[in-house]
C-alpha positions, 0 to 999 in steps of 0.5 A, spaced: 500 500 500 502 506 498 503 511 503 499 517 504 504 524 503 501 529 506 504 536 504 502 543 505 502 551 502 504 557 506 501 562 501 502 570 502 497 573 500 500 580 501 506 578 495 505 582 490 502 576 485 497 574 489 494 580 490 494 583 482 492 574 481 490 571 486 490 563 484 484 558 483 487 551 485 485 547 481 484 539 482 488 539 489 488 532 493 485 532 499 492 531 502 493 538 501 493 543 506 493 551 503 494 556 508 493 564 507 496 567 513 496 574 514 501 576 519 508 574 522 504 570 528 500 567 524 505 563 520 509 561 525 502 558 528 501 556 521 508 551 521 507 548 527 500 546 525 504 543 519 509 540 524 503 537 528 500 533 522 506 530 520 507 534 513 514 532 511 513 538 504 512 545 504 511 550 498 512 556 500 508 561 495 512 568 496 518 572 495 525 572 498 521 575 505 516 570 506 521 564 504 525 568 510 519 568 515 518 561 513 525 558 515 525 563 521 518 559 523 522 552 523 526 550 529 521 552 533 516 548 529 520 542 526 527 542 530 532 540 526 529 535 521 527 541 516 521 539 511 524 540 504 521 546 501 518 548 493 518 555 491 513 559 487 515 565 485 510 570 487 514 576 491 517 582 488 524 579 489 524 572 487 533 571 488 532 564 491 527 561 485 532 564 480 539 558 484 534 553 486 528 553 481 521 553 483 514 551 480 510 556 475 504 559 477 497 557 475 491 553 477 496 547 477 502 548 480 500 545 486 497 538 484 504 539 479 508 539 485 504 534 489 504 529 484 512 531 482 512 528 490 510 521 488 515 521 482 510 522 476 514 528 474 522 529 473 525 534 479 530 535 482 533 537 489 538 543 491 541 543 498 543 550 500 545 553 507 542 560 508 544 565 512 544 565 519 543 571 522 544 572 529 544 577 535 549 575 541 546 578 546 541 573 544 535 579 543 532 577 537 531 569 535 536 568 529 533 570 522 535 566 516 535 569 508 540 568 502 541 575 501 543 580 506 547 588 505 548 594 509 551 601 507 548 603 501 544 597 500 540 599 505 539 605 501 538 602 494 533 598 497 529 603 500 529 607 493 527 600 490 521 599 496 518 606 494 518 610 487 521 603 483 515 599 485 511 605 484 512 605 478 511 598 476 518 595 477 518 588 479 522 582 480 528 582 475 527 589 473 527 591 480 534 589 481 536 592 474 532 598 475 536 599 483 542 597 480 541 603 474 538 608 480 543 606 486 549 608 480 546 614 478 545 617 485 552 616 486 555 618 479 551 625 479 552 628 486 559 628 487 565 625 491 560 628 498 554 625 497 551 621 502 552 614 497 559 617 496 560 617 504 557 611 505 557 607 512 561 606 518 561 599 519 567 594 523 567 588 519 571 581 522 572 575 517 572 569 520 578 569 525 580 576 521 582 582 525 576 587 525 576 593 521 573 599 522 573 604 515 566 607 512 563 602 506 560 603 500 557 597 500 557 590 504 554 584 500 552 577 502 550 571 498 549 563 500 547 563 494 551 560 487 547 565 482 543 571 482 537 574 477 539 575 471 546 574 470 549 578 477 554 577 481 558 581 483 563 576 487 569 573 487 574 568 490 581 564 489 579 557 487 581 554 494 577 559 498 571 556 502 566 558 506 558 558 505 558 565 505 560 569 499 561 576 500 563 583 497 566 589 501 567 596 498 571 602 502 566 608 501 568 613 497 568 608 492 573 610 487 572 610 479 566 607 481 562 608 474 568 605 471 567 598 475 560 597 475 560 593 469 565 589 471 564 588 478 558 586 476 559 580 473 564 578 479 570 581 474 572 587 477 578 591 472 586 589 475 586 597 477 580 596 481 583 590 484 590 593 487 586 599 489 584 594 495 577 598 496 574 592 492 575 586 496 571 579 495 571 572 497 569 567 502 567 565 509 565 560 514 562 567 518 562 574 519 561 579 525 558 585 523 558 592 528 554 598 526 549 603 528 545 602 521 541 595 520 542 590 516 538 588 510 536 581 510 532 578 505 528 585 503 527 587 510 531 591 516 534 588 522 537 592 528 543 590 530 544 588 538 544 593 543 552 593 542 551 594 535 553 587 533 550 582 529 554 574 527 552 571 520 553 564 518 551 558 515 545 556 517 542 549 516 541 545 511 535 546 506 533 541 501 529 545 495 525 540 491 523 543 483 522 540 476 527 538 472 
């Protein structure tokens, strides 16, 4: 007798795609449990119910932030042992879906992955370690996203939350269109502006010694691709480390001039000596700052110290077509 698979979809209702269209799920199995949850709260109770049932398979219907809130529910929901997790890209940013695949949106992209759980379509498994972001005075319970940025990143992504949305820029287009506007704030106001000064932040890598010096930007990725061909990260062929990471001195010099190049993770070699363009790898990295960090789309405030700890976060194993 075959066993029964139970599953379940956390859809936010509030992503972008789910309120322009809303899906009518068609011929979905009984076995099936669709939730809407509309707040923080009640996703994680959401969680622990699926936890209590039994279900071994989440699809999480959303974006970047609402595949961040789901795995921030987990521990306290399913311990250690992780469901696998299916993404449907329904967010304004949808970075993950781009490395680790996901199912189209439609009326049967549920029974599609359900029936892709029992072998009736080809699939595939990404293993991935999000970052996880934690707050050493143990304030605030660890956070866990793919994407995470500070000084100028927090800027670019407040222009990209407000006027470029507006306006009628999503997903792939949001990126570009941030990137677009981010350089030309910075190329047109000068060597004093406030994108040109950037940030103070103290950055330790792994066992490194501290630095504290302003940043034009600091970036971090578990990821192995982004949108639309960026990736502005680089590293020496023995590096190692989860967290793939780009750090930029404030001002940044010859910036125009780099940006297309930085990019695609190519950085020109005068860039590279000028030693204010610096990437590689780590295991961990300790953050000191007085701003938050962007995780995922959303802020977060350091410790009362200023301090946050990125790591690797446990595994997560993404189920997608083949």
């Amino acid at each position: 007798m075959t066993a029964v698979i139970r599953a379940g979809v956390i859809r936010n209702p509030k992503s972008q795609r789910n309120r322009a269209g809303p899906l009518k799920d068609r011929d979905v199995p009984p076995e099936v449990t669709i939730a809407l949850p509309f707040t923080t709260e009640a996703l994680a109770e959401t969680v622990r119910e699926f936890a209590a049932q039994g279900i071994r398979h989440l699809m999480v219907d959303g974006g970047d932030g609402t595949l961040r809130d789901v795995l921030g529910a987990l521990p306290a929901a399913y311990g250690s042992d992780w469901p696998t997790i299916a993404l449907c890209a329904s967010g304004n940013t949808n970075l993950a879906v781009a490395d680790v695949g996901g199912f189209k949106r439609g009326e049967r992209a549920v029974l599609h992955w359900y029936e892709s759980l029992s072998g009736a379509h080809p699939t595939r498994i990404s293993e991935r370690r999000p970052i996880e972001v934690c707050w050493p005075d143990g304030s605030h319970a660890p956070v866990y996203g793919f994407f995470v940025g500070c000084a100028n990143y927090a800027r670019a992504v407040a222009m990209a939350t407000g006027g470029l949305r507006e306006k009628g820029f999503f997903h792939g287009w949001a990126v570009s269109a941030t990137i677009a506007g981010a350089a030309w704030q910075v190329l047109a106001g000068g060597k004093d502006n406030d994108w040109q000064r950037g940030s103070t932040v103290t950055v330790a890598i792994d066992d490194a010694a501290p630095v504290s010096t302003p940043r034009f930007v600091l970036l971090a990725t578990s990821l192995d691709k982004l949108l639309m061909g960026l990736w502005p990260f680089w590293s020496a062929s023995d590096a190692k480390g989860a967290l793939h990471w780009l750090d930029i001195d404030a001002p940044a010099p010859r910036f125009g001039r780099v940006l297309p190049t930085l990019l695609r993770g190519k950085p020109k070699s005068w860039a590279l000596a000028s030693g204010a363009y610096r990437s590689g790898r780590a295991a961990q990295i300790t953050l000191t700052m007085a701003e938050p960090l962007i995780v995922d789309g959303e802020p977060f405030a350091p410790d009362a110290q200023g301090q946050l700890l990125l790591q690797a976060g446990p595994l997560v194993r993404f189920h997608a077509p083949a």
